[in-house]
N, C-alpha and C positions, 0 to 999 in steps of 0.2 A: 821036546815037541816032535810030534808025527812027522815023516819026511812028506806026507801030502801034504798037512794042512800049511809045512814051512814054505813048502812050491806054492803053495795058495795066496801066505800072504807077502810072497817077493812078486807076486803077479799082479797084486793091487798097483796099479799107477802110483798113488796116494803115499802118502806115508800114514801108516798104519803103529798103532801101539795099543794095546789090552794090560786096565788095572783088577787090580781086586779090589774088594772094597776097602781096604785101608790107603788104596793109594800108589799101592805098589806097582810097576812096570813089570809084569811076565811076559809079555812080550812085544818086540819091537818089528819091522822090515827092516832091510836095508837102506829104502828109500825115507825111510824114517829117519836111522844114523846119520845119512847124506843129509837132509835137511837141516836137522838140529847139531850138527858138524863132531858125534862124536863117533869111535871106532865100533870094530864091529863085537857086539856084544854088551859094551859099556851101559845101555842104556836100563838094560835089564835088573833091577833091583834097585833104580831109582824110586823116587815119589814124581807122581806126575805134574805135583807143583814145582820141580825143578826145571821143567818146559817152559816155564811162567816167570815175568817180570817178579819180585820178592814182593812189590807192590801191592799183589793180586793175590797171594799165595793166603794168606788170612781167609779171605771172601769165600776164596778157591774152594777151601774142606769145605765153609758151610754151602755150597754148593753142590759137593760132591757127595754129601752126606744126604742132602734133600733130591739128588737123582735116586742114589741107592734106596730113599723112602716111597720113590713114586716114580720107579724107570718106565722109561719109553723113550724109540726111539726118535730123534731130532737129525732130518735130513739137513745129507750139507745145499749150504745155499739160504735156508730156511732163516727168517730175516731176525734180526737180536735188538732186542733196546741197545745194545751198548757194543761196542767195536772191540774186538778180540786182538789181543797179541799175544804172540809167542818169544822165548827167548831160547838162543843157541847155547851153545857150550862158551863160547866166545863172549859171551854178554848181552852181543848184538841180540834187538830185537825185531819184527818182520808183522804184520797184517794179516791174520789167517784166517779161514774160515774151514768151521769145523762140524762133522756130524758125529752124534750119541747113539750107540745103539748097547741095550744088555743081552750078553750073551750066557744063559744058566749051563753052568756044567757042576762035576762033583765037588770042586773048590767051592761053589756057592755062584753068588750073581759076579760074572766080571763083565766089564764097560770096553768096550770097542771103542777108539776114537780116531775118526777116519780126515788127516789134517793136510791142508792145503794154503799154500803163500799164497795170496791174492796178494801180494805187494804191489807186482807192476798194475794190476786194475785198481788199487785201490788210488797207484799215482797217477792215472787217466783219470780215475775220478774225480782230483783233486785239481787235476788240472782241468778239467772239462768245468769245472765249478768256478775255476778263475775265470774262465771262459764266459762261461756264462754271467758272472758278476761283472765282468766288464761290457758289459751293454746295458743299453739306455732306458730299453724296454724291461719289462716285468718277463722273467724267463720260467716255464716250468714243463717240466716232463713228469708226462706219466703214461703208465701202461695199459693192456687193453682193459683192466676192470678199473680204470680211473683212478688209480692211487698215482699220488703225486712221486715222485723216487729222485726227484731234483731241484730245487728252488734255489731262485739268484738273492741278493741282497734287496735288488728291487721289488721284487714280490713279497720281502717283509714290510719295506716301507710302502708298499704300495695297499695290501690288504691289511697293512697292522699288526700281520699276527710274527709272533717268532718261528725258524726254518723247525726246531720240535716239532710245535702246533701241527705243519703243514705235512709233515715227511710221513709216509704211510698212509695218509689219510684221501676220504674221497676228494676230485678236486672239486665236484657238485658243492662242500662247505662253503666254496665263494662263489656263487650264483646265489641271487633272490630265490629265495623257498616257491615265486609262482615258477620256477624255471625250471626247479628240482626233478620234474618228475618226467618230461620229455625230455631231458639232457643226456640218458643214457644211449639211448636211441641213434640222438643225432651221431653220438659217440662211436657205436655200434658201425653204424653204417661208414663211419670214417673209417674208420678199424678195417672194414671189410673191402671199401676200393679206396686207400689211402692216394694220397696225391696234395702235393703243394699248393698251401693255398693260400696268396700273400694279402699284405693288409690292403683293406680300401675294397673285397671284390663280395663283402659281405652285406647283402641288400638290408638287411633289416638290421634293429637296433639292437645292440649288444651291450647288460648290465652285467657291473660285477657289485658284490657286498663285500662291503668292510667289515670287520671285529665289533664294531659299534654298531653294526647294521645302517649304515649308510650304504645306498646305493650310487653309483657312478656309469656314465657311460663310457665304453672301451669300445675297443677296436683289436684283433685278433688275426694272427698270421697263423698257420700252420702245418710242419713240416713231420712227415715221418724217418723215422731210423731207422734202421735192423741193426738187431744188437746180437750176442754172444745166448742175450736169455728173451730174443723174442723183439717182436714191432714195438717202440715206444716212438711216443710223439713230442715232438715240440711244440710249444705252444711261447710267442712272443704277445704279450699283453701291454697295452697303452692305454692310460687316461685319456682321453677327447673332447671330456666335458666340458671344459673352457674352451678347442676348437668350436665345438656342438655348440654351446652360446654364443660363440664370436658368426659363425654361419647363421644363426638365428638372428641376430643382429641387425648381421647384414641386409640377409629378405628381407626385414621390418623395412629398414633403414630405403632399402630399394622400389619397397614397395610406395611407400609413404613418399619417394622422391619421386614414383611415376602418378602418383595421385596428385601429389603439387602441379607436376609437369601438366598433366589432363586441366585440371584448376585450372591453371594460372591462365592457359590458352582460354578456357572458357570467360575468364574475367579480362583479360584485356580482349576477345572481341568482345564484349558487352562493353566495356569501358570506353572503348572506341566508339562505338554507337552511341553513350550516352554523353562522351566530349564534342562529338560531333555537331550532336541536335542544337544544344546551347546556342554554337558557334554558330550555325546556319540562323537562329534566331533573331540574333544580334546581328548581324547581317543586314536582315530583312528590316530590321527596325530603324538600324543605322540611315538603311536607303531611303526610306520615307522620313524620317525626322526634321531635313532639313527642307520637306515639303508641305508641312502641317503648321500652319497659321498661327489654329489655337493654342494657345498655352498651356489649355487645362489636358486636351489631345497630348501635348507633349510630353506634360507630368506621366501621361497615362504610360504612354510606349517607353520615358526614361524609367519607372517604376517594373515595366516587364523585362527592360533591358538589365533591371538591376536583379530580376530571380533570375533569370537568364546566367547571369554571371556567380549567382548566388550557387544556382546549382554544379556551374563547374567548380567552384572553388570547394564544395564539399565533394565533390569526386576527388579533384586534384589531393584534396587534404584527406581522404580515404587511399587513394593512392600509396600518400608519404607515408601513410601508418604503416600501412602493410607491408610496404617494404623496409621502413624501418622493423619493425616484428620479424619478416624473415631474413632479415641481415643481422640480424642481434643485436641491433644500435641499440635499443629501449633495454636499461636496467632498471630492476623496479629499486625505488628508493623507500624500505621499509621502516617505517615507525608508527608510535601511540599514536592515535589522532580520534579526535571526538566526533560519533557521526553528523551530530547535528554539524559539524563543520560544512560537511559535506554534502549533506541531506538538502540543507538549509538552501545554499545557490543554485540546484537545480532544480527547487520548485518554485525560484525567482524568475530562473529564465523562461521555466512551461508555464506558466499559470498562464500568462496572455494568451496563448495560443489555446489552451484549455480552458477559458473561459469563452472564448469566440467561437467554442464548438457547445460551450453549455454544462461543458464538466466539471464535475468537482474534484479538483487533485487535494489529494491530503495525506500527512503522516498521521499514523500510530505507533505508538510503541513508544518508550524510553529512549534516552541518550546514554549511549553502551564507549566507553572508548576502544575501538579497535583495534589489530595491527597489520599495518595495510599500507599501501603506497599510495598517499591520499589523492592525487594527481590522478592517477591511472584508477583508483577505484571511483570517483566520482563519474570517469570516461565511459564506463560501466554500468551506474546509473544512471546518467543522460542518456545512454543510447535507450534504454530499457523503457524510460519515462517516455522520451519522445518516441518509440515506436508505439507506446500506449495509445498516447494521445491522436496518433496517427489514424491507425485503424480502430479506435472508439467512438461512435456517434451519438451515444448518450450513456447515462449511467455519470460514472467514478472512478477513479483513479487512485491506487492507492499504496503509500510505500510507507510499509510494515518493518519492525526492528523488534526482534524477539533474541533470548538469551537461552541459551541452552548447552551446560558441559563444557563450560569453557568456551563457547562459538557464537556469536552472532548470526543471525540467518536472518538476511533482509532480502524482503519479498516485495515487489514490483506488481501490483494484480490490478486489471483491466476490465471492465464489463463491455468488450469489444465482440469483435466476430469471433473469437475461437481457432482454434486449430484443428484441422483433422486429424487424427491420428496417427494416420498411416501418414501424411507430412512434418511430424514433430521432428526425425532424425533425421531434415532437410534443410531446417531452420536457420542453421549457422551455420549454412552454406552460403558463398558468397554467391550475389545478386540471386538468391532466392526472395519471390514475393508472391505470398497468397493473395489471388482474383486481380494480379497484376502483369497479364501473360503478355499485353503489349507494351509491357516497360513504360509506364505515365511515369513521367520524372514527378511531375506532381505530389504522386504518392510514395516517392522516394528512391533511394539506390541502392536496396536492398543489401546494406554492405555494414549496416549496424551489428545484427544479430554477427554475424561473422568478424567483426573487429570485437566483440563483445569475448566472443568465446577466446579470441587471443589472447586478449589482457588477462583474461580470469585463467590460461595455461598458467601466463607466465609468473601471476601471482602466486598460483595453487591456491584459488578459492574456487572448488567445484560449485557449478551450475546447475540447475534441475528446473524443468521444464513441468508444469499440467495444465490443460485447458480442455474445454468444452464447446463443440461450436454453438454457437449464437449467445454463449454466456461468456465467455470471457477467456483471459489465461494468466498463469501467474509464474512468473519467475523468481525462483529463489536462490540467491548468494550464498554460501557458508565464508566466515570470516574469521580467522579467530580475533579472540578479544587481545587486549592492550591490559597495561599498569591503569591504577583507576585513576593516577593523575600523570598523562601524558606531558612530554616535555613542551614548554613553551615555547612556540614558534614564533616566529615574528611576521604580525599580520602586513598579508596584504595589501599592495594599493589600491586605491579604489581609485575606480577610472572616471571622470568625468569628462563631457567634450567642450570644447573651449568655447565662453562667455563671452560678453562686450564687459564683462568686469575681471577678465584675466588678462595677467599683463602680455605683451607680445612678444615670444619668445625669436631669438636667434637660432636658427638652424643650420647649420651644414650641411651638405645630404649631397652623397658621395654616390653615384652609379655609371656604368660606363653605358644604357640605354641610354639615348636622346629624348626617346619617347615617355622614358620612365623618369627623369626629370622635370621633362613639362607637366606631364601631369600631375607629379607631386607640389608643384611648385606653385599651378593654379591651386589645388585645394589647399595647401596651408597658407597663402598667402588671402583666398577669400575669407581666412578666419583671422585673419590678421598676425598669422605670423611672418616674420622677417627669413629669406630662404636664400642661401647663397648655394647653389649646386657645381657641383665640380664631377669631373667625368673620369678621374681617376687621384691619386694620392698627392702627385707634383702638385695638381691644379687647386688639391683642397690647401697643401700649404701655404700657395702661393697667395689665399685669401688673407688667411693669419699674416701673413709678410705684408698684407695689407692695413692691416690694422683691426680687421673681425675679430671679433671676441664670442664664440657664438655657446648658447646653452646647453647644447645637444648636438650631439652625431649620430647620424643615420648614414651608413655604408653597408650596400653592397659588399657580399665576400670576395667573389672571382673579379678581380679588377686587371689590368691590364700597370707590368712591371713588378706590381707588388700586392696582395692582399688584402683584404677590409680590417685583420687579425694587425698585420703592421701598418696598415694605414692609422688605427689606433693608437697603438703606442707613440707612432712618430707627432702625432697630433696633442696627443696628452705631453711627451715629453718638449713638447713647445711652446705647449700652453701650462706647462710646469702646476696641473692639476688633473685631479682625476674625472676629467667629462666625463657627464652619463651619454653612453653609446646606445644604440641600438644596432645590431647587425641583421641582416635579411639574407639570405641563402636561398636556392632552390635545388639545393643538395640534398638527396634523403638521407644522406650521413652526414652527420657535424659531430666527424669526432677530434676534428685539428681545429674547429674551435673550441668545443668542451675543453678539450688538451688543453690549451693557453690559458684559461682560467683566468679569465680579465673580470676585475670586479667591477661592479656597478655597468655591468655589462649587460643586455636582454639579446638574444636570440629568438628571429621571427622565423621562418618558412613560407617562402613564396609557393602561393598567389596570398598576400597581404591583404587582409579585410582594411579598407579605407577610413568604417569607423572605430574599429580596434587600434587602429596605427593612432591616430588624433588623441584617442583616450589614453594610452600608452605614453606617448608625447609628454601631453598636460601633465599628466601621475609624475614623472621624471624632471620636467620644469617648475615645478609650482615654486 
């Protein structure tokens, strides 16, 4: 060799070594022998598969054969599918990286090969990779033209794809295709005034796509490096999605809690005003009653005294609903049930009322078995009905039962006033009432339509509204259907109020009112029942200790010592059977009675209709 060209290649950094084409080493550096650890000259007349694991030495020819078919040069650095090793004299092998270049002289083509240990960068890499696999986030770097050159474990599980798929490639792959084509940009300008930029300070919403093309939304932190080969970026990636929905949530949750709160203020001052009126009423009538002679006068004013009370009692019992509804006491109890079940007693109890205005209430339709909570879905009907009949002044009334796709849709339709339009998404709002802007109790307490729409949530039987003004409106139910033969239930008592041909039952009736004693005590005793009242549990046993033997219990819950719940049992267990009870509460939760589960048990809610209690009574004594 030339004494320049040898100065040339001891002046390469590099270890340097030139084959021929069969493979041969014609020449070495120095810094070549030092690498591959052997002496000086030694290398010379090897094969340059002897630099190589034995491994690799097969692959090796056919690769060195397909240079020599189609040379050119391959800068070092220049990235490989596949990780390069070399081996020493010693065995030991090292992480190189290597560049090709053909050099033609009179020998023919020989191959330059200019080799470098990347050992210690490829152990930074290796560790920077542990590094980065141990966080929690989604980790990737990449360079200024967006190729990825890093990927944690999380970023396989996170986008699906394996670290291959990702390594070289644009990181644009996991952005939605609408994102793709402003993403260099944003990139660009990062590149160009880089700077930290942590999670949480990115205003607008940021998706990534998965392998499946799922989209998700993230959250992105972003930090720059300077490296050995240029600025690369980090990038820390987080799912949020189920943050993003748990915050959606919340607004909802918040907002629907400041709309109750708006509500609820607006229904109890309305409610207020309409417990009010009642009570100033009765009042007034009370004052003059014991001044008015006539008897038929008296009938009159005890008859207004009784809407008077009529009307608080369906506030009070509008009240208990809604607060049961928004306290979650009310579970719907669902089963088969036949509508005519339920059809049937609410065109018993409106026809009177609908005849006295000249109407005609009537079913069409089939009997469908449904499945429904038959209690609560007739609650639904009665309101619907009696608001019919309410604001209808002639015409029909009419409740309709159609089949369709598995559903029931029973329709309620009026040839009343109509609705306006622009008021239909007012309707079941509570104490809304159309051409009723000075609240006439008369015309009701606008608290139907809005108990309506509760029960129909909590069933999930959507509601749908149409009308017309001066022709009518019509509401319609969806239900679904029932088995065509529903389980047999066990009817009903029927209520009758007490005869001169029923026998005279024994009462106990247990409250710690004075005034709610007397009064009970006058009414069943002018029907001729027998009534021993007691004012709390000692005093009801102490009747039994007397020798009472009575038919029925009527207690009061909140009693003074001890409960209406064990004022029962200790009653029954002394009368060594099982009394029919009735209890009365003015609790809007009765779930420590529900809880005890006493049979032959009824449960009323004060304020007590007078002739419901009497009918109740009889039904349980006969």
């Amino acid at each position: 060799m030339d004494l320049p060209l040898r100065k040339i290649l001891e002046a390469v950094p590099d270890a340097l070594v030139v084959a021929d084409k069969a493979g041969t080493i014609v020449m070495a550096n120095h810094q070549a022998e030092t690498l591959f650890g052997y002496t000086h000259g030694e290398l010379v007349g090897l094969t340059i598969e002897a630099l190589m694991p034995e491994r690799f030495t097969a692959r090796h020819v056919q690769h060195r054969q397909h240079f020599h078919a189609h040379p050119q040069t391959r800068a070092l650095g220049e990235k490989l599918p596949v990780m390069l090793l070399c081996q020493r004299k010693d065995g030991s092998e090292f992480q190189a990286e290597i560049s090709l270049g053909p050099l033609e002289c009179e020998q023919g083509t020989l191959v330059t090969s200019v080799i470098r240990d990347i050992t210690p960068r490829a152990l930074e890499n290796q560790q920077l990779r542990q590094l980065l696999d141990s966080s929690a986030d989604a980790m990737i770097v990449i360079n200024a033209d967006g190729e990825m050159v890093l990927v944690n474990t999380q970023t396989e599980v996170l986008f699906d794809y394996p670290r291959d798929a990702l390594l070289g490639n644009s990181v644009d792959m996991l952005l939605p295709e609408r994102f793709r084509a402003t993403h260099p940009h944003h990139r660009n300008t990062f590149f160009n005034a880089p700077r930290v930029r942590p999670m949480g300070q990115n205003h607008t919403a940021l998706y990534g796509k998965k392998r499946n093309g799922e989209e998700f939304q993230l959250e992105i932190s972003l930090s720059p490096v300077q490296t050995a080969n240029g600025l690369l970026v980090s990038s820390a990636i987080r799912d949020i999605s189920d943050h993003v929905e748990i915050e959606r949530e919340l607004a909802a949750a918040k907002e629907m809690a400041e709309r109750a709160n708006t509500s609820k203020s607006r229904f109890l001052a309305a409610a207020s005003h309409d417990l009010r009126q009642p009570l100033q009423s009765m009042g007034l009538y009370l004052s003059v009653l014991s001044d008015i002679p006539d008897r038929v006068k008296q009938q009159e004013v005890i008859g207004n005294m009784r809407q008077s009370l009529g009307t608080m009692s369906e506030l009070l019992n509008a009240l208990l609903d809604i607060s049961m509804f928004e306290s979650g006491q009310i579970v719907a109890d669902i089963r088969d049930v036949h509508l005519h079940e339920i059809i049937a007693p609410v065109i018993i109890d409106n026809r009177q009322q609908a005849q006295q205005k000249g109407l005609l209430l009537e079913t069409i339709g089939d009997d469908f078995v449904v499945h429904s909570d038959p209690a609560l879905l007739k609650r639904i009907i009665e309101n619907l009905v009696s608001n019919a009949v309410r604001y209808t002044e002639r015409g029909r009334i009419t409740i309709e039962c159609q089949c369709n796709n598995d559903i029931a849709r029973i329709s309620v339709t009026d040839t009343g006033i109509g609705i306006p339009e622009e008021s239909l998404h007012n309707i079941f709002q509570e104490h809304y009432q159309l051409e009723n802007k000075l609240r006439e109790r008369r015309q009701g307490l606008g608290l139907g339509l809005f108990i309506v729409e509760h029960i129909a949530t909590l069933l999930d039987h959507p509601i749908t509204v149409s009308s017309t003004v001066g022709k009518g409106s019509s509401f319609t139910l969806q239900v679904p259907l029932g088995s065509s033969q529903p389980a047999q239930q066990t009817p009903a008592s029927i209520s009758h109020p007490y005869t001169e041909n029923s026998h005279n039952p024994s009462i106990l009736f247990v409250d710690d009112d004075q005034s709610v004693l007397d009064a009970a005590t006058l009414l069943l005793e002018s029907l001729g029942a027998t009534v021993h009242s007691a004012q709390n549990g000692d005093e009801a046993l102490a009747h039994l200790q007397a020798g009472i033997c009575p038919d029925l219990l009527v207690s009061d819950y909140r009693l003074p010592n001890y409960n209406g719940i064990e004022v029962v049992r200790r009653i029954r267990e002394a009368m060594k059977n099982d009394l029919p009870v009735i209890i009365m509460t003015g609790d809007t939760s009765a779930q420590e009675i529900k809880a005890a589960n006493l049979d032959n048990c009824t449960l009323l809610h004060k304020p007590v209709d007078g002739d419901k209690l009497i009918s109740l009574m009889y039904s349980l004594t006969i």
